[in-house]
C-alpha positions in Angstrom: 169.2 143.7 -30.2 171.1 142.5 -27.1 169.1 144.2 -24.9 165.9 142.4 -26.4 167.9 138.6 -26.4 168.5 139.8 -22.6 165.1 140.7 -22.0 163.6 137.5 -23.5 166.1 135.1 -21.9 164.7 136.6 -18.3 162.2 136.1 -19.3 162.2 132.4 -20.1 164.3 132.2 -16.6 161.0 133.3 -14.6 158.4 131.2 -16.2 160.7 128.1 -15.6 161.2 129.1 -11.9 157.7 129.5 -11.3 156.8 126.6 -12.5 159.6 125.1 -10.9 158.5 126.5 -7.6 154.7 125.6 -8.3 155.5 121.7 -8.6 158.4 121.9 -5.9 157.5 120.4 -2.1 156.5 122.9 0.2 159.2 123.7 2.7 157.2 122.7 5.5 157.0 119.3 4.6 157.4 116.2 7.2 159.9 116.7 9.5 162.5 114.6 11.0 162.8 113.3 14.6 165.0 110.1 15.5 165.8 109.6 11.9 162.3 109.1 11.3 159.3 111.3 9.6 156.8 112.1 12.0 154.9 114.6 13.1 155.3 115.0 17.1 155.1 118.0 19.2 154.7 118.1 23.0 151.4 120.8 23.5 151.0 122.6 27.2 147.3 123.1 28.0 145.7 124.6 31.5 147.3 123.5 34.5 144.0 122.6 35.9 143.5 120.2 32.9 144.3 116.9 34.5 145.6 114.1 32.7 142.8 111.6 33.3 140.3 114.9 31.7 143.0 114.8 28.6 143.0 110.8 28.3 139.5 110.7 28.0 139.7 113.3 25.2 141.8 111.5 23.6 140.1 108.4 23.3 137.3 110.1 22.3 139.2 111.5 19.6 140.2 107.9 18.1 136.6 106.9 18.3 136.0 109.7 16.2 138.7 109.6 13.5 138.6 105.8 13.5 134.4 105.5 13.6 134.5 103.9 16.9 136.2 101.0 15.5 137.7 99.1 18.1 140.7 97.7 16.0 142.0 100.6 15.6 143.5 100.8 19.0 147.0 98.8 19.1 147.9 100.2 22.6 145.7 101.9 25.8 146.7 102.0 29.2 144.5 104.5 31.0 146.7 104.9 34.0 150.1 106.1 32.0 147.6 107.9 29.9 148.7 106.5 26.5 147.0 105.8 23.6 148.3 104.5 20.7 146.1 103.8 17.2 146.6 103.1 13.4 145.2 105.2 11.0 144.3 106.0 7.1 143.5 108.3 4.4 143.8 108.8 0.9 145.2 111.8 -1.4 145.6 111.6 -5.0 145.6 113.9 -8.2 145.9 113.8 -11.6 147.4 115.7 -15.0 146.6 115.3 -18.6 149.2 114.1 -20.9 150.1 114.8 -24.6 148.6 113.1 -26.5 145.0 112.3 -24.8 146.1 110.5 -22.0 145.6 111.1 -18.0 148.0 110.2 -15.3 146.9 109.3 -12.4 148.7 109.1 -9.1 146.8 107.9 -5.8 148.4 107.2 -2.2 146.3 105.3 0.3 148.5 106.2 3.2 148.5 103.9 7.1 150.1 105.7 9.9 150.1 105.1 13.6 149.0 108.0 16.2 150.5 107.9 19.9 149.0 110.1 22.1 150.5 110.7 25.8 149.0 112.6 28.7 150.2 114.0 31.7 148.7 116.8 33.9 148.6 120.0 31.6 150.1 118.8 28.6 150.0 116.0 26.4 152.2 114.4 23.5 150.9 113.7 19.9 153.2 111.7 17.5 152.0 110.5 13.8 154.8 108.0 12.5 155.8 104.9 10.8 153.7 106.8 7.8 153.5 103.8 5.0 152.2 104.6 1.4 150.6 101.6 -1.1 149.6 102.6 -4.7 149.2 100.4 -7.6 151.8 100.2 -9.9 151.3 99.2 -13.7 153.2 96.7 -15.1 151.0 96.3 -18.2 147.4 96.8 -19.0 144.9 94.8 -17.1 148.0 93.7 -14.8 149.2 96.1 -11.7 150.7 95.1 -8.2 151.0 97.3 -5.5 153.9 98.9 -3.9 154.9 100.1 -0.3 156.9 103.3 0.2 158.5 104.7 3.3 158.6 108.6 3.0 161.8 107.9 2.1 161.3 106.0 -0.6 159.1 108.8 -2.0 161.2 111.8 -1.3 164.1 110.3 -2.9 162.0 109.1 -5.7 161.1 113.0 -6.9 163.9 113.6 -8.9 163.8 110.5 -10.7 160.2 111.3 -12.2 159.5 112.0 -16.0 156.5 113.6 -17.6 153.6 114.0 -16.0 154.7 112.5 -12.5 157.3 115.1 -12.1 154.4 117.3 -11.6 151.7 114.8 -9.9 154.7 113.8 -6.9 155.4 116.8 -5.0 151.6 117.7 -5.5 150.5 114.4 -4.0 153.2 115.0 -1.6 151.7 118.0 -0.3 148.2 116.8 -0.3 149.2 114.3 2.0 150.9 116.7 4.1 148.0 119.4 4.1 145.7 116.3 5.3 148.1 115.3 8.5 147.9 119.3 9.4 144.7 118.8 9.3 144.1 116.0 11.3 146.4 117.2 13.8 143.8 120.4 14.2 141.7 117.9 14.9 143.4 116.3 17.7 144.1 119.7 19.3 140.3 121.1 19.1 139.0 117.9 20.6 142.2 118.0 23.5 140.9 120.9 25.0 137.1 120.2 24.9 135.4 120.3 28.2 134.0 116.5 29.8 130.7 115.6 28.0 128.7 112.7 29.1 130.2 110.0 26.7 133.5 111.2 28.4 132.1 110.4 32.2 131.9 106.3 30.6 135.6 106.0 29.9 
């Protein structure tokens, strides 16, 4: 009979770690640098890759991500071979709730990119990463609210119900977008002069 109690409350042990671990934050989330989450990472290139070549690619990079819009750029200075821009995107998810309702969580996330050149390397940095979602306050009535990542990692533990779950989901949506966007940014780094390069 002990043996079977001992068995069961193992048992009961496991499932709650996994499901602990399945709603947890991945441990590869944002890192720090300066007191600040950002992604940044200095990336060495070909020697023969000048930095003029890897400011061009850059720019054409921000055209791309930002559809060409010219706002986007807050800084550009072609001979230090810096580009700074502000950027967007989305995550959200969801989870149904007992009894018949949905909870919905959704980020719409502004960030700035910095890019530097110099010959055979170049600098990427995504910071000052700023997260707005709507906040009810009753129905028909919502305001929205601006987090720091901060604000949201320390507000994890505090979460009840269904956002316990939807938070480090959301969480690591957001992260698994900025991965991608910074695969982005290295694929177009190291593509070779085109045309629309030659009129920067």
């Amino acid at each position: 009979m002990k043996r079977l109690i001992f068995i069961a409350a193992a048992a009961l042990i496991s499932i709650a770690a996994q499901g602990q671990k399945k709603n947890s934050i991945l441990p590869d989330t944002i890192p720090v640098v300066d007191c600040t989450y950002q992604f940044q990472e200095t990336v060495k290139v070909d020697s023969a890759i000048k930095k003029d070549r890897l400011y061009k690619n850059a720019k054409i990079y921000f055209m791309d991500i930002f559809i060409g819009a010219q706002d986007a750029f807050q800084y550009d200075d072609r001979g230090e071979g810096r580009i700074i821009g502000k950027g967007a995107l989305t995550v959200g998810d969801y989870k149904t709730s007992f009894p018949g309702g949905i909870a919905v969580l959704k980020w719409d996330i502004n960030y700035n990119t910095e890019i530097t050149c110099k010959d055979g390397k170049y600098r990427y940095r995504l910071y000052d990463i700023i997260i707005t979602k709507e906040y009810h306050v009753a129905e028909n009535n919502s305001r929205s609210v601006h987090l720091t990542m901060k604000d949201v990692y320390d507000a994890i533990p505090k979460q009840r119900g269904p956002y316990k779950a939807l938070y480090p989901r959301v969480v690591n949506k957001m992260v698994a977008e900025f991965k991608a966007r910074i695969g982005t940014l290295k694929e177009s780094m190291t593509k070779k002069p085109s045309n629309l390069a030659a009129e920067f």
